[in-house]
VOKEVEX-181146 format. One record per residue (C-alpha): x, y, z; chain; residue number from 1; residue in three letters. Coordinates in steps of 0.2 Angstrom, whole numbers, plus 5000, padded with zeros to 4 digits. Last residue first. Layout:
BEGIN
X Y Z A NUM ALA $
...
This chain:
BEGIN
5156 5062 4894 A 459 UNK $
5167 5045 4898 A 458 UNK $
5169 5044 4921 A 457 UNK $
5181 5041 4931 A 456 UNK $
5182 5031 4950 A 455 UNK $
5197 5026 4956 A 454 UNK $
5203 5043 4961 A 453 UNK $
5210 5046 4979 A 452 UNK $
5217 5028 4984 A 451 UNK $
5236 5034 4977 A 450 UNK $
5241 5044 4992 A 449 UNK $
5235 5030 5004 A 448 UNK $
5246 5017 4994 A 447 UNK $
5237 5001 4991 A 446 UNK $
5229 5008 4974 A 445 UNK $
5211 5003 4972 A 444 UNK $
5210 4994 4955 A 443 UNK $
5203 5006 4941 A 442 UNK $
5183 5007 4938 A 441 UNK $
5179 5015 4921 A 440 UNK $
5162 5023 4922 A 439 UNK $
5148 5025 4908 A 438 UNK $
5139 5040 4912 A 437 UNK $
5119 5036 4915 A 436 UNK $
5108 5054 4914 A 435 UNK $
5091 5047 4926 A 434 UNK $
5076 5054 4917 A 433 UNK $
5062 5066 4924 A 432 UNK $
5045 5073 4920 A 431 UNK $
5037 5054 4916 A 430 UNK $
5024 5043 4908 A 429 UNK $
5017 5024 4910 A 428 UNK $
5011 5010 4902 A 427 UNK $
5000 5014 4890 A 426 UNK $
4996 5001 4878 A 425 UNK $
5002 5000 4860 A 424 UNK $
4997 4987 4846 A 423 UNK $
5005 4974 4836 A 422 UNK $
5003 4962 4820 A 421 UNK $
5004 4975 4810 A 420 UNK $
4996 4977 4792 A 419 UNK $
5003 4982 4778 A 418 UNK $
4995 4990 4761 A 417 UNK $
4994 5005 4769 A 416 UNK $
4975 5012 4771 A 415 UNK $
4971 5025 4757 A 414 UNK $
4959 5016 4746 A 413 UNK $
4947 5014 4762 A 412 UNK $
4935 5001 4762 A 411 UNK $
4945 4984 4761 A 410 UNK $
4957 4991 4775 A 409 UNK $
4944 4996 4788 A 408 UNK $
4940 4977 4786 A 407 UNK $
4957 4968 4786 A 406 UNK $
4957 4978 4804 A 405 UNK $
4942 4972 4811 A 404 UNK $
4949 4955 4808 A 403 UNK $
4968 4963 4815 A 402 UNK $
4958 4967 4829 A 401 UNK $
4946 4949 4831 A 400 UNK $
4963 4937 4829 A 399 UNK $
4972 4948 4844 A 398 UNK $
4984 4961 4843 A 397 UNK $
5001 4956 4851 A 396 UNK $
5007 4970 4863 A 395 UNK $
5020 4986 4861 A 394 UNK $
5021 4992 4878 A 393 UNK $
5020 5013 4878 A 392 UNK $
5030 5025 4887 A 391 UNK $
5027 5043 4886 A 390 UNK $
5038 5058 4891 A 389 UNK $
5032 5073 4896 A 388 UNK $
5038 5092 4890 A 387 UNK $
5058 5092 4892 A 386 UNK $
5065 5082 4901 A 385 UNK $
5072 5087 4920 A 384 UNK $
5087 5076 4925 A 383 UNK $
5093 5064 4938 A 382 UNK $
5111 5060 4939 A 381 UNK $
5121 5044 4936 A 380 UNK $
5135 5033 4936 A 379 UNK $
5139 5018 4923 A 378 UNK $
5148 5001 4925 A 377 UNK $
5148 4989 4912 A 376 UNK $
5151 4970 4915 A 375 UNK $
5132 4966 4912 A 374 UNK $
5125 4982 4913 A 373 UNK $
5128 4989 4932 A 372 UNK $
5121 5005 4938 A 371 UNK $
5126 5018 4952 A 370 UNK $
5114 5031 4957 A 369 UNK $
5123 5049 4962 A 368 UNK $
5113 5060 4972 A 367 UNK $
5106 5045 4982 A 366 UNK $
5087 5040 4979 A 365 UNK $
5091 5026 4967 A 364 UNK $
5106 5021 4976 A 363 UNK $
5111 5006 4967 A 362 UNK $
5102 5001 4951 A 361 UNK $
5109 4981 4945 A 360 UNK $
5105 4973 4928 A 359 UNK $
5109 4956 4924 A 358 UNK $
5093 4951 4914 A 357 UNK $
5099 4963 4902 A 356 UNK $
5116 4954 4896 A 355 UNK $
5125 4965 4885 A 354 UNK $
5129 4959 4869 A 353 UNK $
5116 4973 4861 A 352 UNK $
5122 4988 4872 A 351 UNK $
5139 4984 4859 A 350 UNK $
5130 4984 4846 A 349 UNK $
5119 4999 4848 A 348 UNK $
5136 5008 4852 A 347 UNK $
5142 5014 4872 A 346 UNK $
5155 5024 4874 A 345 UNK $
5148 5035 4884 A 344 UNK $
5131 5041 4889 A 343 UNK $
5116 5032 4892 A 342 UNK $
5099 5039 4897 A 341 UNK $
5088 5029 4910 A 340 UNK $
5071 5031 4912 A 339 UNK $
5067 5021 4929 A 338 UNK $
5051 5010 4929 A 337 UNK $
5045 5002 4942 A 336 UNK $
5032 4985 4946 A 335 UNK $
5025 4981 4963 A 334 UNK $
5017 4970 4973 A 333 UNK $
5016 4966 4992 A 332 UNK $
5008 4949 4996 A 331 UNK $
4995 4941 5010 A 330 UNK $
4996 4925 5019 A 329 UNK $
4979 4917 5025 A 328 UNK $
4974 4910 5004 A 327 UNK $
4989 4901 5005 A 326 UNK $
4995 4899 4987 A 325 UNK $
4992 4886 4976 A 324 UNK $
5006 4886 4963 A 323 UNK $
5002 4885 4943 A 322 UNK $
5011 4903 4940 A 321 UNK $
5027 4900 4949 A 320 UNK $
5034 4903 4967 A 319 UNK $
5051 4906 4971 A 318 UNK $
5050 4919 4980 A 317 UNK $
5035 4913 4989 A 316 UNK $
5018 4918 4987 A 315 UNK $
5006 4928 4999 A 314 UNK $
4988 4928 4994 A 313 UNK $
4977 4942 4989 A 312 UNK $
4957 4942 4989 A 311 UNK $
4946 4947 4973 A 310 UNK $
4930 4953 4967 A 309 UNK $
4916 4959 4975 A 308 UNK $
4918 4958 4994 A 307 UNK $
4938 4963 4989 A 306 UNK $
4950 4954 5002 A 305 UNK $
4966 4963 5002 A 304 UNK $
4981 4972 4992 A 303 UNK $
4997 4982 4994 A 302 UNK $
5000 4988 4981 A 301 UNK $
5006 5003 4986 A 300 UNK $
5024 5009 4981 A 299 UNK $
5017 5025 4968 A 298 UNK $
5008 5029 4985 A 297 UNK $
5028 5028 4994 A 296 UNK $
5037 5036 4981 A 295 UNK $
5025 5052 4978 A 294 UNK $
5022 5055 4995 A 293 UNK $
5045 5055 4995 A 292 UNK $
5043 5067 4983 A 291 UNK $
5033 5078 4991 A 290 UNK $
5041 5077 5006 A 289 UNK $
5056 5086 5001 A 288 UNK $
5074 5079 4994 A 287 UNK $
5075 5060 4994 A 286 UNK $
5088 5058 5003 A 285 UNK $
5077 5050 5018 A 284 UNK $
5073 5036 5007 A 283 UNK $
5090 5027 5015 A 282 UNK $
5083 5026 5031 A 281 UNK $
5070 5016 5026 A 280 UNK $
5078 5003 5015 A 279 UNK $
5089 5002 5029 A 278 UNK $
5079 4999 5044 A 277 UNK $
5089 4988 5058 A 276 UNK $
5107 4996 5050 A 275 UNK $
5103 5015 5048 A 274 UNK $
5094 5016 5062 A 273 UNK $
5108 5011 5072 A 272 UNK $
5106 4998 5086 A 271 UNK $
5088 4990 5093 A 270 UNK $
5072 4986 5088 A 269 UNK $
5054 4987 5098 A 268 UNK $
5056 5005 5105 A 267 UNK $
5062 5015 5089 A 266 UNK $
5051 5004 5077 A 265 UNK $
5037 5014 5087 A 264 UNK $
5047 5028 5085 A 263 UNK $
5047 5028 5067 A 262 UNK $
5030 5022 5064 A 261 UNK $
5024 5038 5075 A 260 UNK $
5035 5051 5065 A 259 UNK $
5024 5044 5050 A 258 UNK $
5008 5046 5058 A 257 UNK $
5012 5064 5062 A 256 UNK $
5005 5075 5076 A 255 UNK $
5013 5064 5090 A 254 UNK $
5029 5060 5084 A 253 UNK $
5033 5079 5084 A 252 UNK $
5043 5082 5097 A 251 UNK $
5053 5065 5102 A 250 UNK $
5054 5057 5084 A 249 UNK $
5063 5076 5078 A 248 UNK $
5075 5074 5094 A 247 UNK $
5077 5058 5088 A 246 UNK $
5083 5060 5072 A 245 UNK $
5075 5048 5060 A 244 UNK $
5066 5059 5052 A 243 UNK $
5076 5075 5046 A 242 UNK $
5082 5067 5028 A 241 UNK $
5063 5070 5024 A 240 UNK $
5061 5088 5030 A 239 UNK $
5055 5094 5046 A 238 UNK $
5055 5112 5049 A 237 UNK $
5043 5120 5037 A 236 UNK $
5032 5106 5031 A 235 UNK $
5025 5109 5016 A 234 UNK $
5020 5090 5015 A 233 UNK $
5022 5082 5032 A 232 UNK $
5005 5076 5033 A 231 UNK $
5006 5069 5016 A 230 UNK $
5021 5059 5023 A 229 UNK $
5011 5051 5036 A 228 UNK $
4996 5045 5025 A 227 UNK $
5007 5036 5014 A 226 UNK $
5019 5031 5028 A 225 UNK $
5003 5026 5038 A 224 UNK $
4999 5013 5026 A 223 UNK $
5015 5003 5026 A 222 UNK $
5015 4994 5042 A 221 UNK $
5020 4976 5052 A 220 UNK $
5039 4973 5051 A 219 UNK $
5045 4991 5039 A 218 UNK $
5051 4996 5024 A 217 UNK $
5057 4978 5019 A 216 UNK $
5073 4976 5016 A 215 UNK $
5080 4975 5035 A 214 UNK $
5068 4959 5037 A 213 UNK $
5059 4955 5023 A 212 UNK $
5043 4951 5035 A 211 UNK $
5028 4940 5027 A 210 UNK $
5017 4942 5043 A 209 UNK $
5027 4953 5059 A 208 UNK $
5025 4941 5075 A 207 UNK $
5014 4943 5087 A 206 UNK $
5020 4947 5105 A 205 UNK $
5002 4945 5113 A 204 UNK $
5004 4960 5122 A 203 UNK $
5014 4970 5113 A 202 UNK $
5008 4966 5095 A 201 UNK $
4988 4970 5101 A 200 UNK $
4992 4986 5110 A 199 UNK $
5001 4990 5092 A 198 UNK $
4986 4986 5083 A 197 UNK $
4975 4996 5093 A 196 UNK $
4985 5012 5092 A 195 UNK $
4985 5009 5075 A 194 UNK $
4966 5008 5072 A 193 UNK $
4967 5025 5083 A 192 UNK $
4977 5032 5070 A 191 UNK $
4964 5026 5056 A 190 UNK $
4948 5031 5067 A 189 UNK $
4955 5050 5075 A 188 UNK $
4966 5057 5060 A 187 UNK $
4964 5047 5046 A 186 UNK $
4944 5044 5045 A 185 UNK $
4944 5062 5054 A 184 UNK $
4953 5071 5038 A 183 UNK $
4940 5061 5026 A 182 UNK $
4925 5063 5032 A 181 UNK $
4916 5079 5023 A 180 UNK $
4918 5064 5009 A 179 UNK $
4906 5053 5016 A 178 UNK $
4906 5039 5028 A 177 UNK $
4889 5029 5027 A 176 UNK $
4892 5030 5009 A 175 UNK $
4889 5012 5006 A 174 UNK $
4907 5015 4996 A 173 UNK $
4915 5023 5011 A 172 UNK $
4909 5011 5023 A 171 UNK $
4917 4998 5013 A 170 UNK $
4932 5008 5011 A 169 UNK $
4932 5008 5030 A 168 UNK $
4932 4989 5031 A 167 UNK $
4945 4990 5015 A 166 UNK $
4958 4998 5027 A 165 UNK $
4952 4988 5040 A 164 UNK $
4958 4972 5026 A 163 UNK $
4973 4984 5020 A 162 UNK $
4981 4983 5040 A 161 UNK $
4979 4964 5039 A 160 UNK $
4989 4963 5025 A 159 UNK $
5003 4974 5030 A 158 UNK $
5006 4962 5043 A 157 UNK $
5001 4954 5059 A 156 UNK $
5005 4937 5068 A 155 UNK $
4996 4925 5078 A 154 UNK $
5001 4910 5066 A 153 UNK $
4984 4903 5066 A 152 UNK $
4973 4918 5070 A 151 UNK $
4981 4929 5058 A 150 UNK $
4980 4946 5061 A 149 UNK $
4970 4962 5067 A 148 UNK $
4961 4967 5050 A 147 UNK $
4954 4950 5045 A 146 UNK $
4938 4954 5059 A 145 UNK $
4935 4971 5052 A 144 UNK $
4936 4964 5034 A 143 UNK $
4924 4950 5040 A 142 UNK $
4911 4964 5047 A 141 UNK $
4906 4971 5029 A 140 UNK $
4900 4957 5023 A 139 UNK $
4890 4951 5040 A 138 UNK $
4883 4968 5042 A 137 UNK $
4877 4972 5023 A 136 UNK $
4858 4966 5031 A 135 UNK $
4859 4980 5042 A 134 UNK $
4862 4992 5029 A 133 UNK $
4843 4998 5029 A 132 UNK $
4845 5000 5047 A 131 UNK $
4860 5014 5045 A 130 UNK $
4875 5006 5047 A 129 UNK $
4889 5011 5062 A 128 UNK $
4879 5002 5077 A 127 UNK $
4878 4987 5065 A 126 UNK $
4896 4985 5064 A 125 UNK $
4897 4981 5083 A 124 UNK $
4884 4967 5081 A 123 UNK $
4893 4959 5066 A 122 UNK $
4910 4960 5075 A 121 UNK $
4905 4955 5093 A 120 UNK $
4905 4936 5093 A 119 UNK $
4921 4937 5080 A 118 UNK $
4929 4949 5090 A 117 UNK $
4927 4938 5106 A 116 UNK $
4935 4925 5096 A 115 UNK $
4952 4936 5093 A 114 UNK $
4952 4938 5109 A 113 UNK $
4954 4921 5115 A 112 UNK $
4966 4917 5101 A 111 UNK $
4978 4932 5105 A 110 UNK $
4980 4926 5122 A 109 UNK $
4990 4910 5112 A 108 UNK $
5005 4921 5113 A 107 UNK $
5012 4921 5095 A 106 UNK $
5032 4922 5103 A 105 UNK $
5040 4919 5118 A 104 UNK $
5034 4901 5117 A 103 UNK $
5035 4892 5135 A 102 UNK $
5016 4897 5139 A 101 UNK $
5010 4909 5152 A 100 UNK $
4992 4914 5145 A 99 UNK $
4992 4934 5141 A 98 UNK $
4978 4944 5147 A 97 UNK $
4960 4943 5140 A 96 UNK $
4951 4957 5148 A 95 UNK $
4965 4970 5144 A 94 UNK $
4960 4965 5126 A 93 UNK $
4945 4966 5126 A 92 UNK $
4943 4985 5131 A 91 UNK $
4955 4990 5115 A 90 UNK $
4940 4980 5108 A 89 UNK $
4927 4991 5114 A 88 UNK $
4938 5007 5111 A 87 UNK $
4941 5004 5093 A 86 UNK $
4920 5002 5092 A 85 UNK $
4918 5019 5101 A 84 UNK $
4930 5026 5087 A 83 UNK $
4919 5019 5073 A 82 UNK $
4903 5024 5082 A 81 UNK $
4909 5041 5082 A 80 UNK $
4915 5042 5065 A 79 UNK $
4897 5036 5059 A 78 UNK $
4890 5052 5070 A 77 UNK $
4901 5061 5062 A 76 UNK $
4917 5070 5070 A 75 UNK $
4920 5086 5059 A 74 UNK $
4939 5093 5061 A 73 UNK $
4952 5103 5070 A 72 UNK $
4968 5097 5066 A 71 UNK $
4977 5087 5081 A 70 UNK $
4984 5073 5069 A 69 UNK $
4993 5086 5060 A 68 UNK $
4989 5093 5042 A 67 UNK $
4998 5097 5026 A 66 UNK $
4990 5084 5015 A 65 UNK $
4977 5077 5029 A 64 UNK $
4964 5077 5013 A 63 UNK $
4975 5072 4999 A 62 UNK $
4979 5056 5008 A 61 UNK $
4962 5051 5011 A 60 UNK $
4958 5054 4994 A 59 UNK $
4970 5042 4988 A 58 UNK $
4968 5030 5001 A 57 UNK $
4951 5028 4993 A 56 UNK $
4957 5030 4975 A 55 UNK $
4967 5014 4979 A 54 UNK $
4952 5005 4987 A 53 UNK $
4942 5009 4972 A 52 UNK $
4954 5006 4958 A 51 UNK $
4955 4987 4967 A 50 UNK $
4937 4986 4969 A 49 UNK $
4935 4989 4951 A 48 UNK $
4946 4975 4944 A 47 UNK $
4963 4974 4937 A 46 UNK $
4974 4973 4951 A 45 UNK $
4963 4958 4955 A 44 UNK $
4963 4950 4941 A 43 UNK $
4982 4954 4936 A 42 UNK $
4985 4943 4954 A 41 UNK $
4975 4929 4948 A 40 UNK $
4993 4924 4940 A 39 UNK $
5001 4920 4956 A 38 UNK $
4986 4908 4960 A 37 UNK $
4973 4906 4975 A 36 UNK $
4966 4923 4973 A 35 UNK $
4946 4923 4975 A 34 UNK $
4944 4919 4994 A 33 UNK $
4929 4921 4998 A 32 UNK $
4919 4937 5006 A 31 UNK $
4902 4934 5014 A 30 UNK $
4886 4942 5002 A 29 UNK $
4876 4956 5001 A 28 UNK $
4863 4956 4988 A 27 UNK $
4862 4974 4980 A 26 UNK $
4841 4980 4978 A 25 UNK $
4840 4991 4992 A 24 UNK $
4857 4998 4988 A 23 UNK $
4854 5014 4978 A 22 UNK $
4839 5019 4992 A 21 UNK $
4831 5033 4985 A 20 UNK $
4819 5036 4997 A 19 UNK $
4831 5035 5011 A 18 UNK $
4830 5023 5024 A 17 UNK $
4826 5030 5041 A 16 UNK $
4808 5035 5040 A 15 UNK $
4804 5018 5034 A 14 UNK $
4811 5011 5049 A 13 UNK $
4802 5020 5060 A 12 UNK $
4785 5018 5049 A 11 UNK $
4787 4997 5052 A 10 UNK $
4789 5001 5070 A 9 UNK $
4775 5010 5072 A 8 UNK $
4766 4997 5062 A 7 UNK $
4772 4984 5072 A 6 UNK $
4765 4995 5089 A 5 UNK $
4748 4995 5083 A 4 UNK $
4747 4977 5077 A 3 UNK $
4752 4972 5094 A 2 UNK $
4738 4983 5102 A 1 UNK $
């Protein structure tokens, strides 16, 4: 009878993995911290877990282009166990209530709860994989666990929001959510993933992880602005500069992720808009939604815990190479380029004396961007190019190039006799250019009728 039964059971399983299983042969193994210096960071940037992630919120953000939270959309069965799962652990945490405690901040609450995620996670993660995945559980689990903050410092950042971003990633990649998932992984898990998060931060009062206070974009988030501005794309009421408005917030916060972020920030600071959030108000010039999707998915690097690869740490600002980092605190990243066209009075030589470490953009996304070189002064508009511009960086080729090189040279009559010590890599490409005028600045008169024009600029 026994016997019986385990073969039923043997034949119900089999029924349920796929005959072509591409994962019945990957070993599945717990995530470790693989970023401990600054210069792992080129690793990670580099591997294919980071491409993988990136196109991940890539397509997420293509899929809700244009569309509110309340779009009509397929709910999976893997979408409902995801959104049953944000539920169970929204549950927890009105079972586990602040503890009184003289600190206003980093209740210890947090703590409790976070344990009764940890005795949960790897069972609540199996309700979303199939059976043959069963045995992925644990990996996949400790990016659901690293999504909700640090348990040390009870706080919450952009770091932890990448970790459940890589949980769904991971789900993505077993392809246990599929692609005719997209627009509910945003709209019913990913919001509702916020939701949680923000339950978590008011009642436990967590601290924002690796703040820059009124330079940063925003205390705990950065994600949903991707997502949140594709939403607004094509928009036919609200436009970028339109966002901080309140009447705006109060109407449509609802049906836009990105609205939501700024009425959240709304409630839990105080004072002008323009003075708590800066950097964020002041991307409101930037002219239609498009752009300003373009901006913030061009700004994310944000980076997390790869099962195959890598994990991000947060260094300091004055942090070098052959520091440890600690491997709980996590980092943005990011490297611009701007194609600046001077025009003036300005020779080869003199641009030659100028300093170029001391460099300073102002208003990028204003109408007019104000630039210092050095002790020049220059103001700006931005301009279409014609055709596409490429840029390249001009590297050392190594011993084995310039050996393969020597080679191609010996064969072929036609080769030039020198060879270069240098090769190109791509770097990156542009439609636009910012037009630099070189501006004299005068010293502001003192007399009202004189303080009109102190600013000129050389065509």
């Amino acid at each position: 009878m026994m016997s019986n039964e385990t073969n039923n059971d043997d034949r119900a399983e089999a029924e349920f993995v796929a005959p072509d299983d591409p994962f019945a042969n990957h070993e599945f193994v717990i995530p470790e911290v693989k970023v401990k210096l600054v210069a792992d960071m080129q690793k990670w940037i580099k591997s294919q877990a980071y491409h993988d992630y990136v196109g991940f919120l890539t397509c997420l953000s293509t899929a809700v282009k244009g569309k509110p939270l309340s779009v009509d959309c397929l709910v999976s069965k893997p979408v409902e166990k995801l959104l049953e799962m944000l539920g169970r652990l929204s549950t927890l945490v009105d079972e586990t209530p602040p503890v009184e405690q003289p600190q206003r901040f980093g209740n210890k609450g947090y703590r409790t709860w976070l344990n009764h995620v940890k005795d949960e996670a790897v069972d609540l993660t199996k309700t979303i994989l199939p059976v043959n995945l069963h045995r992925a559980a644990e990996e996949v689990s400790d990016y659901l666990v690293q999504g909700f903050g640090n348990e040390t410092r009870i706080d919450y950042g952009t770091g932890h929001e990448a970790s459940f971003a890589s949980f769904l990633c991971c789900l993505y990649r077993l392809r246990v959510l599929t692609p005719h998932d997209q627009v509910a992984i945003v709209t019913k898990v990913f919001n509702s993933y916020l939701d949680l998060a923000r339950k978590l931060q008011r009642t436990y009062r967590m601290e924002p992880a690796g703040s820059q206070g009124v330079w940063g974009l925003d205390d705990f988030q950065f994600i949903p602005f991707i997502l949140g501005s594709s939403q607004l794309i094509m928009h036919q009421s609200i436009r970028p500069k339109d966002f901080a408005k309140e009447d705006v917030v109060r109407e449509y916060h609802s049906e836009y992720m990105f609205l939501e972020c700024i009425k959240h920030i709304n409630e839990v600071k105080s004072g002008p808009f323009a003075e708590h959030s800066s950097l964020l108000y002041s991307i409101g010039s930037v002219p239609h939604w498009g752009k300003l999707y373009f901006v913030m998915a061009s700004n994310d690097d944000v980076t997390m815990k790869s099962s195959d690869e890598f994990e991000t740490s947060k260094e300091s600002s004055d942090c070098d190479e052959t520091k440890e980092l600690d491997p709980d605190e996590w980092e943005l990243v990011d490297e611009d380029y701007v194609f600046v066209e001077l025009v003036g009075l300005v020779s080869r030589e003199a641009l030659a004396e100028c300093d170029l470490n001391k460099v300073k953009l102002i208003g990028l996304f204003e109408e007019h961007p104000v630039m210092q070189l050095d002790n020049k002064c220059f103001v700006g508009t931005k301009e279409e190019v014609p055709g596409t511009c490429v840029f390249f960086k001009v590297k050392d080729k190594s011993p084995q190039d310039l050996e393969d090189e020597s080679i191609k040279e010996e064969k072929s009559t036609d080769m030039d006799d020198s060879v270069t010590n240098y090769k190109l890599e791509y770097a990156c490409h542009t439609r636009k250019k910012l037009v630099m005028h070189q501006a004299h600045l005068s010293k502001k008169s003192e007399t009202p009728s004189q303080s009109s024009a102190n600013l000129g600029t050389n065509d």
